[in-house]
N, C-alpha and C positions, 0 to 999 in steps of 0.2 A: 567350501572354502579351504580347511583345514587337508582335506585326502588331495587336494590340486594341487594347494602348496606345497605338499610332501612328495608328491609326484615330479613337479616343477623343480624344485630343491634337490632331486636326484638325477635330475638330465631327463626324462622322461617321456616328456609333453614335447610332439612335434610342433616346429614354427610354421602354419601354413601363410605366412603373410606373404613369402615370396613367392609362391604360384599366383601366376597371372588370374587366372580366370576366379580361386577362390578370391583373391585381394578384390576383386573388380567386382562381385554380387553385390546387391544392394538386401537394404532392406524390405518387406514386402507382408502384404495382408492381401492373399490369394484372393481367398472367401469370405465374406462379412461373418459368416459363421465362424472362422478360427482367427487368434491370435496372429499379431506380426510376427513372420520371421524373421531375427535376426541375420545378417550375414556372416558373424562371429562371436566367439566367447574368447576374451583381450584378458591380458594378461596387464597390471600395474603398469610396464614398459614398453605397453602397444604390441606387445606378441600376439597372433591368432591361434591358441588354442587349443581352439573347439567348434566344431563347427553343427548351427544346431538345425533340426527339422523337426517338422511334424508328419508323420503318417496321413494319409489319405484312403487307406482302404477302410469301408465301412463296421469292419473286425475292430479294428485299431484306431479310428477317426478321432481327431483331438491329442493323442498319443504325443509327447512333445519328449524328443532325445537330441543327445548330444553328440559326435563321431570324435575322437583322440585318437592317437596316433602314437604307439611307444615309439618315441626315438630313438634308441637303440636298438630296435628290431633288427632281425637279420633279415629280415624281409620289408623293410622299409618303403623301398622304391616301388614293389610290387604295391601296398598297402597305400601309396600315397597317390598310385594311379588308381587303385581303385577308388579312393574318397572323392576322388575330381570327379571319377565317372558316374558314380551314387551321387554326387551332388546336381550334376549337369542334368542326369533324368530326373532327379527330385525337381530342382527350376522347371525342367519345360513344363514334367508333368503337372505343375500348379499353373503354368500359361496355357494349357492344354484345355479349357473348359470348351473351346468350338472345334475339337476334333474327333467326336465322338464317332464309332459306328452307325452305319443307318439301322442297325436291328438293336440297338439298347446304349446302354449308360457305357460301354467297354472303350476306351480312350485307344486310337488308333496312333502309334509309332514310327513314324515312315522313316527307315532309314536314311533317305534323300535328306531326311531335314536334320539330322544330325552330325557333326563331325567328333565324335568319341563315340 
């Protein structure tokens, strides 16, 4: 609360509400095993935040984080096409459970089925 709002208060905290595709995520409960994802972390005046995920590799499973975004970065634009793109493989990869290898549990990525 307190370290957000001090961040917040200083210009900080990128607004991702206007990217189309973070705006458009829903919420979601991949696995019965993990909590719902939220599609954001909102700010009192409807800002997006933060945007949160859970881990899926078996190391990290359960792992619950958050992505921010300094707005003042010099490298902003760089850093805000990456959070689309980490996000975008985060979504599939939890809609990913019937794409698995025929030799084991390793989730197959077929470029054809993504546009990022």
């Amino acid at each position: 609360g307190d370290r957000l709002e001090a961040l917040d208060a200083a210009g900080l905290l990128f607004d991702f509400s206007d990217d189309p595709y973070l705006a458009s995520r829903v919420s979601k409960r991949p696995y019965s095993s993990y909590c719902e994802i939220a599609n954001g972390v909102f700010t009192a005046d409807g800002r997006m935040i933060g945007l949160p995920c859970v881990e899926f590799t078996n190391s990290d499973s359960g792992t619950e984080g958050v992505m921010i975004l300094n707005a003042k970065s010099a490298y902003l634009e760089q850093a805000h096409a990456y959070a689309v793109h980490f996000m975008k493989s985060k979504d599939w990869h939890w809609s990913a459970e019937n794409k698995w290898w025929p030799h084991g549990m390793d989730t197959c990525m077929y470029k054809v089925e993504m546009d990022w």
